[in-house]
C-alpha positions as CSV (number, residue, x, y, z in Angstrom):
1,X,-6.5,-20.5,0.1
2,X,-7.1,-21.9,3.8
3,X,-5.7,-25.8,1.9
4,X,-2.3,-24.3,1.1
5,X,0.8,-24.8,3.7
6,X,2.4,-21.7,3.3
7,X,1.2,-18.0,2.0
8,X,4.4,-17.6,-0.3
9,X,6.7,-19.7,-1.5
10,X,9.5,-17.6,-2.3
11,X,11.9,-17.8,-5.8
12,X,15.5,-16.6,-6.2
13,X,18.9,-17.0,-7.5
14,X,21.1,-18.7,-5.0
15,X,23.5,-15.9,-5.2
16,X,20.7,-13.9,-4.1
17,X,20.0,-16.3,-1.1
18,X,21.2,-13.7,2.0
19,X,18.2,-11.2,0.3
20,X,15.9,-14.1,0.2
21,X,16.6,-14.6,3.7
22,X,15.8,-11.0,4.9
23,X,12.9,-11.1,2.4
24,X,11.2,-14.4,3.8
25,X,11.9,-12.8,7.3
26,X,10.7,-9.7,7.1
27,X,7.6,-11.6,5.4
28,X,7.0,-13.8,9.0
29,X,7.4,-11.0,11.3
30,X,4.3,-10.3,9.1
31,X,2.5,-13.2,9.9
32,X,3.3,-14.5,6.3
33,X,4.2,-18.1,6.1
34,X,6.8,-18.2,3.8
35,X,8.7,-21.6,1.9
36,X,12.1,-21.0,1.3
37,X,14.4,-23.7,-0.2
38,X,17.3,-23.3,2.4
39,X,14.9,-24.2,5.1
40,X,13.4,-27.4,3.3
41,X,15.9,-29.1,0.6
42,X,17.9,-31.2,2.0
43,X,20.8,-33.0,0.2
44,X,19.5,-35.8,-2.0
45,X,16.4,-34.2,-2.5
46,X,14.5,-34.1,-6.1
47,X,15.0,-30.4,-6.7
48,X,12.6,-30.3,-9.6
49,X,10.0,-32.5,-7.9
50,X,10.3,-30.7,-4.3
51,X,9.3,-27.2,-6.6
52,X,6.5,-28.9,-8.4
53,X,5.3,-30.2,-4.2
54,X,5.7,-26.9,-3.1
55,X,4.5,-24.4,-5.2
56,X,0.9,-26.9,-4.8
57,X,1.4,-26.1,-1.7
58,X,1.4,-22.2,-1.9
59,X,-1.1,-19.9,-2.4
60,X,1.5,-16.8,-3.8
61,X,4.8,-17.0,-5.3
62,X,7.1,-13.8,-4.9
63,X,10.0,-14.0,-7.2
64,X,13.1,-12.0,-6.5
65,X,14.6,-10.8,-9.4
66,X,18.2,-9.9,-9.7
67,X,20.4,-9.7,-12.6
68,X,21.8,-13.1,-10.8
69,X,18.1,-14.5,-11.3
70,X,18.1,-13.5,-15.0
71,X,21.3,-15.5,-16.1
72,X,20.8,-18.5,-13.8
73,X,19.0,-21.1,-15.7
74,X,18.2,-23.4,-12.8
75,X,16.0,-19.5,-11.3
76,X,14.6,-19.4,-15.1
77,X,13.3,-22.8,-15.4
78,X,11.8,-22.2,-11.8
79,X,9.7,-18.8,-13.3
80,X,8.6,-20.7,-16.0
81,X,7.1,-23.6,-13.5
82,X,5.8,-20.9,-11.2
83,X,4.1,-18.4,-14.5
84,X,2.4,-22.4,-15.6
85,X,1.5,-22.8,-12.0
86,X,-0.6,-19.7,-11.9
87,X,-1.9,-20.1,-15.3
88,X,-3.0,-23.3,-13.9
89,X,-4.5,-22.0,-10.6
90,X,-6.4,-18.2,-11.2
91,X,-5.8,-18.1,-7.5
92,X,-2.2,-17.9,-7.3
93,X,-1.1,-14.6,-7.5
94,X,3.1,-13.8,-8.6
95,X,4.4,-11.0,-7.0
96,X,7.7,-10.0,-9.3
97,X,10.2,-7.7,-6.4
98,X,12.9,-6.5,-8.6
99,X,16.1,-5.6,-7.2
100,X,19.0,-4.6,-8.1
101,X,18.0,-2.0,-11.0
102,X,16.5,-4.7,-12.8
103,X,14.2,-2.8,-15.3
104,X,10.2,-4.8,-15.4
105,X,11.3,-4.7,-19.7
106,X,13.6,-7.8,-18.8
107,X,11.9,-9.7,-17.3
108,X,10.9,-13.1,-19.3
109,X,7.8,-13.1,-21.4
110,X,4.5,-13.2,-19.3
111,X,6.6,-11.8,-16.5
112,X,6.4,-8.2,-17.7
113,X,2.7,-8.2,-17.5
114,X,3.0,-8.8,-14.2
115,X,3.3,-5.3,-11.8
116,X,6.1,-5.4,-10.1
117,X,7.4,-4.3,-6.8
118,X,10.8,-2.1,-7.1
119,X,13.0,-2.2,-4.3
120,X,17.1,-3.0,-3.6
121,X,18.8,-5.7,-1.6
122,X,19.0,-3.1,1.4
123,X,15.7,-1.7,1.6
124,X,13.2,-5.0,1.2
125,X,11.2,-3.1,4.1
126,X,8.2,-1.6,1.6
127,X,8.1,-4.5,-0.7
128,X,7.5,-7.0,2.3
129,X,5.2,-4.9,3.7
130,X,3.2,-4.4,0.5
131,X,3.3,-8.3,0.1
132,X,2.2,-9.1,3.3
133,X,-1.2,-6.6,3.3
134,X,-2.1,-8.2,0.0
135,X,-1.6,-11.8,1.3
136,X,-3.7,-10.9,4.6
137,X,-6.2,-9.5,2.6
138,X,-6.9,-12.5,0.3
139,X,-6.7,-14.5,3.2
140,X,-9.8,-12.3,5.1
141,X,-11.5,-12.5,2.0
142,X,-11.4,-16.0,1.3
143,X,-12.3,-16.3,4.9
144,X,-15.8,-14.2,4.9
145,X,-16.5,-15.9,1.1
């Protein structure tokens, strides 16, 4: 984990992007380093490529799951690059934080083997938390390994 850039690199819906933003805050008053997309894209930028760079980059993906993340296709295809990712690197571990109401039973395919972390737009308080003490931890262990 100590080669990654960043602890998380977080997915959403860009109608979701004000949670993402209190999400990937509350995460670095944590001491989580976080890659958000509104911090890094820039306009001209190779969307698809600039995922592919960053998720390499990451050592956890936490994907914020909406009913907005569920019908955009551009947040599907994203899922689907981070679930290959992980597949791809046993390290990696996908934190699903559904919001919203969303139910675990729609979430795509692999997805719903995943635990996830229940908690609402308003209230991202226990989930970041919960995040965060698993991310410290791996990193502590990976450090004394």
């Amino acid at each position: 984990m100590s080669d990654k850039t960043f602890d998380v690199f977080l997915s959403y819906a860009h109608k979701d992007a004000a949670v993402a933003r209190t999400l990937a805050s509350e995460l670095k008053e944590q001491g989580v380093s976080v890659w958000l997309d509104q911090d890094s894209l820039r306009p001209g930028d190779d969307w698809d490529l600039k995922i592919h760079e960053h998720l390499q980059q990451s050592s956890n993906v936490v994907m914020l799951v909406s009913v907005n993340s569920l019908t955009s296709q551009s947040t599907l295809y994203e899922m689907g690059v981070a679930m290959q990712h992980a597949r791809q690197n046993p390290d990696v571990r996908i934190f699903p934080v559904l919001i919203g109401g969303v139910e675990n039973s729609a979430l795509p395919g692999p997805l719903r083997l995943l635990n996830a972390i229940e908690s609402s737009p308003n209230h991202l308080e226990a989930a970041s938390t919960e995040i965060a003490q698993i991310v410290t931890d791996a990193k502590r262990s990976h450090n004394e390994g």
